[in-house]
C-alpha positions in Angstrom: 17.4 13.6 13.6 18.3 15.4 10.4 16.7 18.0 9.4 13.8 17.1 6.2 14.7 17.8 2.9 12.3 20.8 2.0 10.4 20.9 -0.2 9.3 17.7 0.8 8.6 15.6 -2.9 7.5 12.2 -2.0 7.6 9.5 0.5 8.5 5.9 -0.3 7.0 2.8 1.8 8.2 -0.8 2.3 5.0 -2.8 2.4 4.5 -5.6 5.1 5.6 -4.5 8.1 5.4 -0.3 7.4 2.0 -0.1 5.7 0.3 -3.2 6.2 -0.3 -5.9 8.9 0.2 -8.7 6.6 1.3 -11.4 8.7 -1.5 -13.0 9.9 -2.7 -13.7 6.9 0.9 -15.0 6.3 0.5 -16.8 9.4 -2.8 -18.7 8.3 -1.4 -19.6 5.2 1.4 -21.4 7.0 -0.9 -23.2 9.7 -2.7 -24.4 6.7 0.7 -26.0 4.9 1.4 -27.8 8.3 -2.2 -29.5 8.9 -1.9 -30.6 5.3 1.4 -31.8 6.6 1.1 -33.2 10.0 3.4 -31.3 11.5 3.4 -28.9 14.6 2.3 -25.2 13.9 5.0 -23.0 15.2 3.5 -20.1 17.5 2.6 -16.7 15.8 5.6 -14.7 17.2 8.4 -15.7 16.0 7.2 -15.7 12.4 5.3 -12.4 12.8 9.2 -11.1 13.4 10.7 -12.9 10.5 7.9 -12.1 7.7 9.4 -9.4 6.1 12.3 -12.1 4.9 9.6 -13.3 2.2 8.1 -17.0 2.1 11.4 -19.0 3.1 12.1 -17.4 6.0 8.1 -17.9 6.9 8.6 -21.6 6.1 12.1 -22.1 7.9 10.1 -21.6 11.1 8.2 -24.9 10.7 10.4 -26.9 8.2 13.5 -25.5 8.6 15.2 -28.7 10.8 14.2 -30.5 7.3 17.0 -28.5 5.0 17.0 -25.9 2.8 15.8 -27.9 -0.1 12.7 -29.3 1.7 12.2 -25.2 2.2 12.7 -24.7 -0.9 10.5 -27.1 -2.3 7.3 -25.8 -0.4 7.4 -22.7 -1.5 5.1 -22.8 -4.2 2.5 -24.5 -1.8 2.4 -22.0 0.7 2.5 -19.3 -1.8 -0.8 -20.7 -3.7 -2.7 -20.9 0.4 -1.5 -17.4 1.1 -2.9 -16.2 -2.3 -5.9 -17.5 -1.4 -6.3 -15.7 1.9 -4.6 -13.0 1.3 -6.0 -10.1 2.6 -8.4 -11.4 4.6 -7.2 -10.6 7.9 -4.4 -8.1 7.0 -4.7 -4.0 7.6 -3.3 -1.1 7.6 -1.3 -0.1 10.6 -3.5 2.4 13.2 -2.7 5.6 11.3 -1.3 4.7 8.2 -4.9 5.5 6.3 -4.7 9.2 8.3 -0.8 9.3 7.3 -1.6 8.5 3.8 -4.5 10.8 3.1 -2.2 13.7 4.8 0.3 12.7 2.1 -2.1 13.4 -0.5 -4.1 17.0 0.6 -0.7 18.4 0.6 0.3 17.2 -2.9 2.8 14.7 -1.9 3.7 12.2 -3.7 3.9 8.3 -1.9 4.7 5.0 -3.4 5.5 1.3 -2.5 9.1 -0.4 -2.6 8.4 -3.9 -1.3 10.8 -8.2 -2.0 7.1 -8.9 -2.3 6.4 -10.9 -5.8 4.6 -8.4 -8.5 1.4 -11.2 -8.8 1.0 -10.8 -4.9 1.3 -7.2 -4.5 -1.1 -6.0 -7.0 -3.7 -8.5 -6.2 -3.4 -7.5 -2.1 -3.3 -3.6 -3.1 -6.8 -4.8 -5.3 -8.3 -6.3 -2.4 -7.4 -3.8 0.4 -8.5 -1.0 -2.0 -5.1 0.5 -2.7 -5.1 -0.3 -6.5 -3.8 2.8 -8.6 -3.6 4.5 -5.5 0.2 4.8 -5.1 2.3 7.2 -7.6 4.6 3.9 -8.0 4.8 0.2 -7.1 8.2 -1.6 -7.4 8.2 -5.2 -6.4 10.7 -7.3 -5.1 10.5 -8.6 -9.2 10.3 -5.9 -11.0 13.9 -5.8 -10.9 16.6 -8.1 -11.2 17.8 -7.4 -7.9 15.7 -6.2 -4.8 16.1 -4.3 -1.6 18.9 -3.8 -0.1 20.1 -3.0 -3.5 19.0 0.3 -4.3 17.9 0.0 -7.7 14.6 -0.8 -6.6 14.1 2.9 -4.9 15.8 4.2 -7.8 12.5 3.2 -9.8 10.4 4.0 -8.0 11.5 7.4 -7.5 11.6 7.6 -11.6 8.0 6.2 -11.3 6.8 8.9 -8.9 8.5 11.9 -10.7 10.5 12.7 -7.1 13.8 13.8 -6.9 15.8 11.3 -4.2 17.2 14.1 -2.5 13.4 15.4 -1.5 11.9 12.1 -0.9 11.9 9.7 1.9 12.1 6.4 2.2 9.7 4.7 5.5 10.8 0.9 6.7 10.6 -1.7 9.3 14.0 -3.4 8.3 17.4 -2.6 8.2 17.8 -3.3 4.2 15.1 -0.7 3.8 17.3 1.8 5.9 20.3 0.4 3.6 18.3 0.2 0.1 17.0 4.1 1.1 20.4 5.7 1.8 22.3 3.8 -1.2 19.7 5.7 -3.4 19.8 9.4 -1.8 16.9 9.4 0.0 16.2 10.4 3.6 15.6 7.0 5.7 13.1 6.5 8.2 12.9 3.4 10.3 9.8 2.9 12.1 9.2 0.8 15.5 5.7 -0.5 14.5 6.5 -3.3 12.3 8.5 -6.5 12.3 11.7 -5.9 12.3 13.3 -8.9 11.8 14.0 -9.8 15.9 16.2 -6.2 15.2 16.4 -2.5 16.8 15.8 0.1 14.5 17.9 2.6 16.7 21.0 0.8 15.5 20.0 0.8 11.4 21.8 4.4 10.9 18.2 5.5 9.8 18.0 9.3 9.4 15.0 9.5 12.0 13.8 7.0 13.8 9.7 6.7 15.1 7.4 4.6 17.0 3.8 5.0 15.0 2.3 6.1 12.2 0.8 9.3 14.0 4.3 10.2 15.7 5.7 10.3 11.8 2.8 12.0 10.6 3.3 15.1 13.8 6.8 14.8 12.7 6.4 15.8 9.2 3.9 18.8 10.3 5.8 20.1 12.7 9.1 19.7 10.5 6.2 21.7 7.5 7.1 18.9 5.3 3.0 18.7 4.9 0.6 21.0 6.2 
């Protein structure tokens, strides 16, 4: 691992998969679009791994044989039964709420880079109790482009007021690794989440680390945080 830039300004997170749990409320929301269908619900694992790919990739799981167009034109179905269960069964990884609060005793600064639509991530950081909590938000359409592109972590480190060179940037998928680097920032890629059927050892990431509490020893022991 490479040593942490010091004085450690701010930490960037991807959202589902790093932060939050989020897929079996994704889940639900696609059982839900195949009853109304009449098709076969696919089982939970294999869309747990591909949920940080956005709605498609969710729906290419069940409907996928059908084409890309018959994809595409459920998309705006499953997003309207996932916004209304969103939240519902989704939480924060073990130790993320610990990580977080560590974050913020020692005056550093954390924010969210997620593909997520804007509509969906501020209503799901309302009802989780995250609302005006981070130091920046930048969703997947904020921007023209999204991650891997590193605008995205651009902004948000303008947002935040942290200079890329002293920040972080925390994900469970290789375009977070690639989005993270392209902007400056140290890259983390973490073994918790969902990483899209991938191995995080092979990402490049600057560090590499299994839980929440792992990275939060890490950044103690490294005095990135007291």
């Amino acid at each position: 691992m490479k040593a942490l830039p010091s004085p450690l300004e701010g930490v960037l997170f991807d959202l589902d998969g790093t932060l939050l749990d989020s897929a079996p409320d994704l889940y639900a929301a696609l059982e839900r679009q195949c009853r109304e269908e009449g098709v076969p619900v696919p089982p939970y694992a294999p869309v747990r791994e591909v949920v940080s790919r956005g709605a498609r990739a969710v729906l290419r799981c069940a409907f996928g044989e059908l084409g890309e167009p018959a994809v595409e034109a459920r998309v705006e179905r499953y997003l309207a039964l996932y916004q209304e269960t969103m939240g519902q069964a989704t939480r924060p990884f073990e130790g993320i709420e610990a990580l977080l609060a560590q974050l913020e005793h020692a005056g550093v600064r954390w924010g969210i880079v997620t593909n997520k639509a804007g509509f969906l991530t501020d209503e799901l950081l309302r009802r989780i109790g995250w609302a005006g909590r981070a130091a920046a938000v930048v969703s997947g359409d904020t921007l023209p482009v999204k991650k891997p592109d590193p605008a995205p972590v651009r902004l948000a480190c303008e947002h935040a007021g942290i200079t890329p060179a002293l920040s972080l940037f925390v994900g469970d998928d290789r375009r977070d690794v690639a989005a993270g680097a392209a902007a400056g920032l140290y890259t983390v890629a973490v073994g918790w989440g969902y990483l899209d059927g991938g191995d995080p050892r092979e990402w490049q990431a600057d560090a590499v680390l299994d839980t929440p509490a792992q990275l939060a020893g890490w950044l103690r022991r490294g005095r990135a945080v007291a």
